[in-house]
C-alpha positions as CSV (number, residue, x, y, z in Angstrom):
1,X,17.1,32.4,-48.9
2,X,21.3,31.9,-49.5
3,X,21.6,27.9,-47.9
4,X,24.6,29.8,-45.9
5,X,22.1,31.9,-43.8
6,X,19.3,29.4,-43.6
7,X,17.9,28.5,-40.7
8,X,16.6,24.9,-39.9
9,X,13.6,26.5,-38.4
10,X,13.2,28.2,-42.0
11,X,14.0,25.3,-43.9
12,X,11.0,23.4,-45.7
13,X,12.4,19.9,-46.2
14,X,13.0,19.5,-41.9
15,X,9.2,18.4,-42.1
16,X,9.3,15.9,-44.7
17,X,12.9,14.7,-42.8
18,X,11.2,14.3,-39.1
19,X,8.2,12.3,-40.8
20,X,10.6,9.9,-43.1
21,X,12.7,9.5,-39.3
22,X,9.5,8.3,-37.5
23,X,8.5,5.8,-39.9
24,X,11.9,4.5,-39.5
25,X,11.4,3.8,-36.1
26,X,13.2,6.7,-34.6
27,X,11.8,8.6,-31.5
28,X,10.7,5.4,-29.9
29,X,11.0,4.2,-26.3
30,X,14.0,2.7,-26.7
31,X,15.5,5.2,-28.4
32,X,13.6,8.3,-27.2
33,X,15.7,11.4,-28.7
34,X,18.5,11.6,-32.0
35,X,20.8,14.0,-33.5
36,X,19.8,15.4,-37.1
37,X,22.9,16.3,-39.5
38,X,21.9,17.6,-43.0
39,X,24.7,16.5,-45.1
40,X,23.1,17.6,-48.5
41,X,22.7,21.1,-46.8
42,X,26.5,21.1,-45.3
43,X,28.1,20.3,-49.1
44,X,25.9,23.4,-50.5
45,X,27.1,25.5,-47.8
46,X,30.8,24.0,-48.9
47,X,30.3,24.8,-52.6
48,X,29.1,28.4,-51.8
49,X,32.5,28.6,-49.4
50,X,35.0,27.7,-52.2
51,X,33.5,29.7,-54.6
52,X,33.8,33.3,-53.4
53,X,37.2,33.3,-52.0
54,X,40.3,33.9,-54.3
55,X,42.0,30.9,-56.1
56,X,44.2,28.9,-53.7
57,X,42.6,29.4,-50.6
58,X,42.7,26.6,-48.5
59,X,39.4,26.2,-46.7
60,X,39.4,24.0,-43.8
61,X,36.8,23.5,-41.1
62,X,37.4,23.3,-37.4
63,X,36.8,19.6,-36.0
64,X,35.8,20.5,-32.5
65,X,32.7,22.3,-34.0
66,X,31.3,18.7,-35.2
67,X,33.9,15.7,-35.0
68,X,31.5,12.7,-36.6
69,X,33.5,10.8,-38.8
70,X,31.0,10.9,-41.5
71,X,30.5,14.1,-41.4
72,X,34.6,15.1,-42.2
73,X,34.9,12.8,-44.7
74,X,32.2,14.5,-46.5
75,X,34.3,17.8,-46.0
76,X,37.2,16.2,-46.9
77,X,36.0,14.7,-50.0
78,X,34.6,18.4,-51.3
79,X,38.2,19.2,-51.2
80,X,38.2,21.0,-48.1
81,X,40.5,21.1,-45.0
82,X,40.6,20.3,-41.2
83,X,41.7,22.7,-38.3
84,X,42.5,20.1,-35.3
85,X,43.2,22.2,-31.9
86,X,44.6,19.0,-30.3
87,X,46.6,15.5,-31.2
88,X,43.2,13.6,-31.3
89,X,41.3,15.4,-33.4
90,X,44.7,15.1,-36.2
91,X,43.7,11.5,-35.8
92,X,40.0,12.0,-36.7
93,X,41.5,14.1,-39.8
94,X,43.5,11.5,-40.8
95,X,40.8,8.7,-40.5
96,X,38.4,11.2,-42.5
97,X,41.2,11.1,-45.1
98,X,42.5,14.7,-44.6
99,X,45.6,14.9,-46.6
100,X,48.4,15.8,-44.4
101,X,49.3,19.5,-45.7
102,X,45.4,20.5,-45.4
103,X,45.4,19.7,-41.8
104,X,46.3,23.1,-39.3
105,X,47.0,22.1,-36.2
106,X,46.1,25.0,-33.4
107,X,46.3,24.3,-29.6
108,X,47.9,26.4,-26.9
109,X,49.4,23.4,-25.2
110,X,51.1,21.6,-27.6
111,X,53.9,19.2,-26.3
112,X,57.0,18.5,-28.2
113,X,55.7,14.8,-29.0
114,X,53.0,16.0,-30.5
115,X,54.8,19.2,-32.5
116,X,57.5,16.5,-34.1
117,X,54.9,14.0,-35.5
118,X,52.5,16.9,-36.7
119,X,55.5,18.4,-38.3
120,X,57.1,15.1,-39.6
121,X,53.5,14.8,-41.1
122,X,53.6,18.2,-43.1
123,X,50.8,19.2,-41.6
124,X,50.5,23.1,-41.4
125,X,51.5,24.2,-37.6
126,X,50.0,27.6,-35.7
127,X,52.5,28.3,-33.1
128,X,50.3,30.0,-30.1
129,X,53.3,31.8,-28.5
130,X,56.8,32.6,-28.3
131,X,58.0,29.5,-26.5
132,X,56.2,27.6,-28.6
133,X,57.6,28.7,-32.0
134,X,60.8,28.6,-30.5
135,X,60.3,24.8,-29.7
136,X,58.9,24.5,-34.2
137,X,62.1,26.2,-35.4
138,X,64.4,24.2,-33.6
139,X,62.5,21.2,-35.7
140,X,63.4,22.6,-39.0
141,X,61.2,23.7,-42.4
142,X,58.7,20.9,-42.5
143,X,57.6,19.3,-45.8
144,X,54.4,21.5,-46.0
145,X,56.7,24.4,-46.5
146,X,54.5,26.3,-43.4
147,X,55.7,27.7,-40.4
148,X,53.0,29.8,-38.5
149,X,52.4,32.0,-36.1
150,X,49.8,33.3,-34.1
151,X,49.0,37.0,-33.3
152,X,45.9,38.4,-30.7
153,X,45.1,41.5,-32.4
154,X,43.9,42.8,-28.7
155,X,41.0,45.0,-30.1
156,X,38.4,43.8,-28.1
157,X,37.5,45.7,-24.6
158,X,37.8,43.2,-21.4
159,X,33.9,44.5,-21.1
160,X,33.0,41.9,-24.2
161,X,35.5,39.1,-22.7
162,X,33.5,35.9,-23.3
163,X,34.3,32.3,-22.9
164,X,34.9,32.1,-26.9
165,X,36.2,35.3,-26.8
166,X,39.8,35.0,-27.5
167,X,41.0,38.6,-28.8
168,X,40.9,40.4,-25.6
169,X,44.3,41.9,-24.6
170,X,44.9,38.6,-21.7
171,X,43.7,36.0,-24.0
172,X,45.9,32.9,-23.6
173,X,45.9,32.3,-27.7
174,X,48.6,34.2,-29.9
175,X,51.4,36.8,-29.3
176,X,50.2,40.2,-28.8
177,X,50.1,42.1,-31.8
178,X,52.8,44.5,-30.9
179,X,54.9,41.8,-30.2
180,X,54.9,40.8,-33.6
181,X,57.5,42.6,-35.7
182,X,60.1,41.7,-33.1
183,X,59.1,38.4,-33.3
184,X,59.6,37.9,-37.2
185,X,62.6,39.7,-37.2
186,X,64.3,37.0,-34.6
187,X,62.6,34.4,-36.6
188,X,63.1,34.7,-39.8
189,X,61.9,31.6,-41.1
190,X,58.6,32.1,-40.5
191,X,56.4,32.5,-43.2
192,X,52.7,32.6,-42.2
193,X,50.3,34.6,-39.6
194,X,47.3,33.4,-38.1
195,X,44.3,35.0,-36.5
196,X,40.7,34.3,-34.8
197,X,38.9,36.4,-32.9
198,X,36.2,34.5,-31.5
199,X,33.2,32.3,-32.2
200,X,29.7,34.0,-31.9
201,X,31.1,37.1,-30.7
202,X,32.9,39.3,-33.4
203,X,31.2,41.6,-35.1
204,X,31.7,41.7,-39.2
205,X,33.9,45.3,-37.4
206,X,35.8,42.9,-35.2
207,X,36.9,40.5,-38.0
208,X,37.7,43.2,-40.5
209,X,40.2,45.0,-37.9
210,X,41.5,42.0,-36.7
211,X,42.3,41.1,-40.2
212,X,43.7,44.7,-41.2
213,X,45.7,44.3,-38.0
214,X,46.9,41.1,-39.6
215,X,48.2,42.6,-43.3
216,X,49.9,45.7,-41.4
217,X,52.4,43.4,-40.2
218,X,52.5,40.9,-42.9
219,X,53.2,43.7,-45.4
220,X,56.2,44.9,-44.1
221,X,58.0,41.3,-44.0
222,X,58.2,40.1,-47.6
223,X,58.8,36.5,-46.3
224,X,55.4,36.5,-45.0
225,X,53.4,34.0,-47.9
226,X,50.6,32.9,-46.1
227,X,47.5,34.4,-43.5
228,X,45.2,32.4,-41.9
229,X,42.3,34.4,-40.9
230,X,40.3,32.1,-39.1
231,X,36.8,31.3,-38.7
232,X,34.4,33.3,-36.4
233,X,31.8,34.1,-39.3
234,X,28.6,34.9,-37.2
235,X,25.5,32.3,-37.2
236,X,21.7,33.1,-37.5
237,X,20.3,31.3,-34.7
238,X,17.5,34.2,-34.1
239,X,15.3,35.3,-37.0
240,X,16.4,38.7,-36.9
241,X,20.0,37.9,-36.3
242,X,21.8,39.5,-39.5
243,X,24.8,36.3,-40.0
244,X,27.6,37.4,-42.0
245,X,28.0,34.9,-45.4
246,X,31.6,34.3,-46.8
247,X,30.8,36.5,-50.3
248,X,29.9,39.3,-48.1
249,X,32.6,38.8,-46.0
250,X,35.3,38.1,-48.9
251,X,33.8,41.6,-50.2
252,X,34.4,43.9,-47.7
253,X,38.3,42.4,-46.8
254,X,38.6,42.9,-50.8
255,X,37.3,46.4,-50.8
256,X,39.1,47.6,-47.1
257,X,42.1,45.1,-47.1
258,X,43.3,45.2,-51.3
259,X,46.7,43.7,-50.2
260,X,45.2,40.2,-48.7
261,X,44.9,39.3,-52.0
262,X,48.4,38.9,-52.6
263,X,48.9,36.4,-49.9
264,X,48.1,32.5,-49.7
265,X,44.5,32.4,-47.8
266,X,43.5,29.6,-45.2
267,X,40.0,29.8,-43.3
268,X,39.0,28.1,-40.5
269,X,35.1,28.2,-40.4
270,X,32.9,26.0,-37.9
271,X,30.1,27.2,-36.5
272,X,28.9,29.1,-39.3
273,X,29.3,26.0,-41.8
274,X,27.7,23.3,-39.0
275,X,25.1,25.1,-37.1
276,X,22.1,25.4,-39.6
277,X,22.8,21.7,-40.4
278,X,21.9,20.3,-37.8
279,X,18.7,19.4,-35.8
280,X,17.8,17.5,-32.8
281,X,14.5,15.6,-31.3
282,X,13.5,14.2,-28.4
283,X,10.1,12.9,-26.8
284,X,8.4,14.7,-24.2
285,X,8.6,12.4,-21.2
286,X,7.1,14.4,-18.6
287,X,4.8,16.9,-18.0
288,X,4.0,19.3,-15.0
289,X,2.6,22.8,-14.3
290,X,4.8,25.4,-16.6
291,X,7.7,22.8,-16.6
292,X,8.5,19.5,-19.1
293,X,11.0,17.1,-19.4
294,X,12.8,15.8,-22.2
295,X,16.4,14.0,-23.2
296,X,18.3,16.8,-24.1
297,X,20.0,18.8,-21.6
298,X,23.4,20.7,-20.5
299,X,24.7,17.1,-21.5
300,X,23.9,18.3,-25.0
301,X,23.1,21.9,-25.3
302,X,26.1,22.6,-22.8
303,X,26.5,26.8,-24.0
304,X,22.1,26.7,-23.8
305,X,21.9,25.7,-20.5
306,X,24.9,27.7,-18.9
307,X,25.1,30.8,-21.2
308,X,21.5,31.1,-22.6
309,X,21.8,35.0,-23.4
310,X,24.6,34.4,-25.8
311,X,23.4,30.3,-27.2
312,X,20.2,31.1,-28.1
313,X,18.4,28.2,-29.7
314,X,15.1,28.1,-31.2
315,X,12.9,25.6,-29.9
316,X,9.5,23.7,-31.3
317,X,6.7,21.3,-30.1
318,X,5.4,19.1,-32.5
319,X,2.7,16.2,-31.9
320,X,3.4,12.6,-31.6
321,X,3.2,12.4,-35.4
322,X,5.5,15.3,-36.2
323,X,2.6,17.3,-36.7
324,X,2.5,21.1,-35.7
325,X,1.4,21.3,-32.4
326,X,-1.6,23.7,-32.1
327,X,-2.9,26.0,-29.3
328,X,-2.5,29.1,-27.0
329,X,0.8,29.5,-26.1
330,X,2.2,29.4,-22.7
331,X,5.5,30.0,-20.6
332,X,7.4,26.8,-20.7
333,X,10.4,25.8,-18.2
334,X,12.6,23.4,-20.6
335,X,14.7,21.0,-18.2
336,X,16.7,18.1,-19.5
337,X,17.4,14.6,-18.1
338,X,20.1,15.5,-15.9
339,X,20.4,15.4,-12.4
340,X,21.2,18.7,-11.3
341,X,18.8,22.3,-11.4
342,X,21.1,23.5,-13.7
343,X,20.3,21.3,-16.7
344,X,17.3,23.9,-18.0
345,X,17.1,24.5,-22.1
346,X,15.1,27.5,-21.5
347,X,12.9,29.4,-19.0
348,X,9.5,30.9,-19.8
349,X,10.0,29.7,-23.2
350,X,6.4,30.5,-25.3
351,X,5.3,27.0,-27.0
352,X,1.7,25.6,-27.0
353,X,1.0,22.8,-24.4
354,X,2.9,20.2,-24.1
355,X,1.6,16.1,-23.7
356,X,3.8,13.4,-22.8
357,X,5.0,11.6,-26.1
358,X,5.1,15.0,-28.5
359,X,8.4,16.0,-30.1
360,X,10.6,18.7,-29.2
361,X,12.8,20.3,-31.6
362,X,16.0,22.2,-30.8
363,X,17.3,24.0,-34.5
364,X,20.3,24.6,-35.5
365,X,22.4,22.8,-33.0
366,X,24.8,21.4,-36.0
367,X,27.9,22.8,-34.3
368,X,29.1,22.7,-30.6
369,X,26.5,20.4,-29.3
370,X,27.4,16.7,-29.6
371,X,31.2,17.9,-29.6
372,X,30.7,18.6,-25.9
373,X,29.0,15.9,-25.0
374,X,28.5,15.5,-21.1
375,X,29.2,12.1,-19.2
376,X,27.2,13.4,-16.0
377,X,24.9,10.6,-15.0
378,X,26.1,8.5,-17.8
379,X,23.2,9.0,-20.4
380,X,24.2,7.0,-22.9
381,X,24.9,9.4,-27.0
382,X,21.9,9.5,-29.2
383,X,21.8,8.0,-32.4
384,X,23.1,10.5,-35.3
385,X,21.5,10.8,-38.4
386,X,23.0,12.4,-41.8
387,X,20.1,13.2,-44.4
388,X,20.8,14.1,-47.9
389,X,17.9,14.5,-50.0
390,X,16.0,11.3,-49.5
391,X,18.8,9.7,-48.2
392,X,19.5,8.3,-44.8
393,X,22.5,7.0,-43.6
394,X,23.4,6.4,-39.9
395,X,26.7,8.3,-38.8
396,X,26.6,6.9,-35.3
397,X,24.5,4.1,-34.1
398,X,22.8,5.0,-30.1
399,X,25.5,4.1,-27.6
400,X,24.8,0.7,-26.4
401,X,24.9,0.3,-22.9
402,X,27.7,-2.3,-23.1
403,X,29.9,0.8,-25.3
404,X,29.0,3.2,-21.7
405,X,30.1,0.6,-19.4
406,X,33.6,0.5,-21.6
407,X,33.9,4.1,-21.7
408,X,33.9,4.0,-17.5
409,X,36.1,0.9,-17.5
């Protein structure tokens, strides 16, 4: 199977990873659940990503999708980019390494502080509306040579608003489409567009429209150099879920959009990268009729517990040993460690059944899961673990309970 669409549910080597962990000492009583990143995995995925776009595309990958240090400066060192959508994660860029004109800053509430350094920097700024742009011209041409702006192409009906959603006609992100050829014809200098339609919600339809949207504007203003189409690529978290990889994608904007070839590209992929990365385990701790309890939750799986129709994860007990668990299957209630009813994985989920001390396996949960890490009841992070090949290095030690009481002071 292409390492873009794989699954960690699919993948052979999570077996031979979750025994080489437990004879490490992970998984213990002390430190009863950690965070899986597979960092060999994540560079393939990379290579495959710079190879099928055009020559000079600038790839960068969104930070709020996985901010571990470790885990950027691997990106980084492959030669990609960074998309920071706020001032602190252009510091987590920079300490990754980023070089200064690979880093595309996005936020809709950007303050004038924050727009001078980023564009003292060079680094390549999105403008997310009108006021905003007008607030980056008055600055000047930076060094990157980049001034962007953001368009919502408004194709999507308000019957598929989501919260990641973000090209529905009211969307707080970009200047309505329409709005657009005014808006290059008052600003002149402007020389790139931007796009994104959503995360794990557009259709390979939705990205390819927003993206033809895009070029019918940018054609008709020859100072228009650069388009930056986003990320949004769909992920495969269910077995029959199709995905969309990048040469597929790169394929059909090539064979229904000719002219994007003559612009400058930049991506801004996330999810789709991250996701089927990453892994997580945790101990059974408790076990009742139909229900157990282990150490992730909504602290962890935030979009799972609040949103399960749309965050589907695929889940897995193993034994003690990282065995497979045998038996007849059952309906499960998945609940986390948090104090409220709300922190549930899953309901009626079919696994065999469970003992105190087994593993639990959430897949794919490379992307948007530590990012949004929950302080509720003060559970300290989980160790983080990057894996490449037979290699383990620690990308985040478990907080210490001293580091919790600092975060609080």
């Amino acid at each position: 199977m292409d390492v873009w669409q794989q699954r960690t549910a699919d993948d052979p080597a999570l077996a031979r990873q979750l025994r080489s962990l437990l004879d490490r000492g992970f998984l213990s009583d002390a430190h009863p659940h950690v965070v899986v990143h597979d960092l060999g995995k994540m560079s393939r995925r990379t290579e495959v990503l710079k190879s099928v776009f055009c020559p000079g595309t600038l790839h960068t990958v969104a930070i709020k999708a996985n901010p571990l240090l470790g885990v950027l400066k691997r990106l980084v060192d492959q030669g990609l980019g960074l998309e920071a959508a706020s001032a602190g994660e252009i510091e987590l860029a920079l300490a990754a390494g980023c070089p200064t004109h690979k880093i595309v800053f996005d936020s809709p509430a950007k303050t004038r502080p924050e727009l001078r350094r980023a564009h003292a920097m060079g680094c390549l700024i999105n403008a997310n509306s009108e006021a905003e742009l007008e607030r980056l011209v008055a600055l000047g041409r930076s060094c990157s040579g980049y001034l962007g702006v953001r368009c919502n192409p408004g194709l999507v009906e308000e019957s598929r608003e989501s919260t990641t959603m973000v090209a529905t006609p009211n969307s707080k992100f970009g200047v309505p489409i329409e709005r657009l050829p005014d808006l290059l014809e008052r600003f002149p200098t402007v020389n790139g567009l931007h796009i994104h339609v959503g995360s794990q919600v557009a259709t390979a339809s939705d990205l390819l429209q927003a993206a033809q949207k895009l070029v019918e504007v940018a054609d008709r203003f020859p100072n228009i150099e650069w388009l930056d189409i986003g990320g949004g690529l769909p992920t495969r978290y269910r077995e029959g879920d199709p995905g969309l990889c990048p040469g597929e994608y790169w394929s059909l904007l090539r064979q229904h959009i000719p002219s994007i070839a003559n612009y400058r590209l930049i991506t801004e992929n996330g999810r789709s990268l991250q996701a089927g990365c990453g892994w997580a385990a945790s101990r059974v701790e408790y076990v009742e009729e139909g229900r157990m309890i282990v150490h992730f939750g909504a602290d962890f799986a935030l979009r799972e517990c609040y949103q399960s129709d749309s965050w589907w994860h695929e889940m897995e007990l193993l034994t003690s040993r990282g065995l497979p668990k045998s038996g007849e299957l059952s309906a499960l209630d998945i609940y986390g460690p948090l104090c409220f009813s709300g922190d549930r994985l899953a309901s009626k989920r079919l696994l065999p059944k469970p003992d105190p001390g087994d593993i639990f396996l959430l897949h794919d949960c490379g992307a948007y899961t530590l990012s949004m890490w929950s302080r509720y009841c003060s559970r300290s992070m989980p160790g983080i673990v990057g894996l490449d090949g037979d290699e383990v290095v620690l990308l985040k030690a478990p907080e210490s309970a001293g580091a919790l009481v600092d975060f609080w002071s």
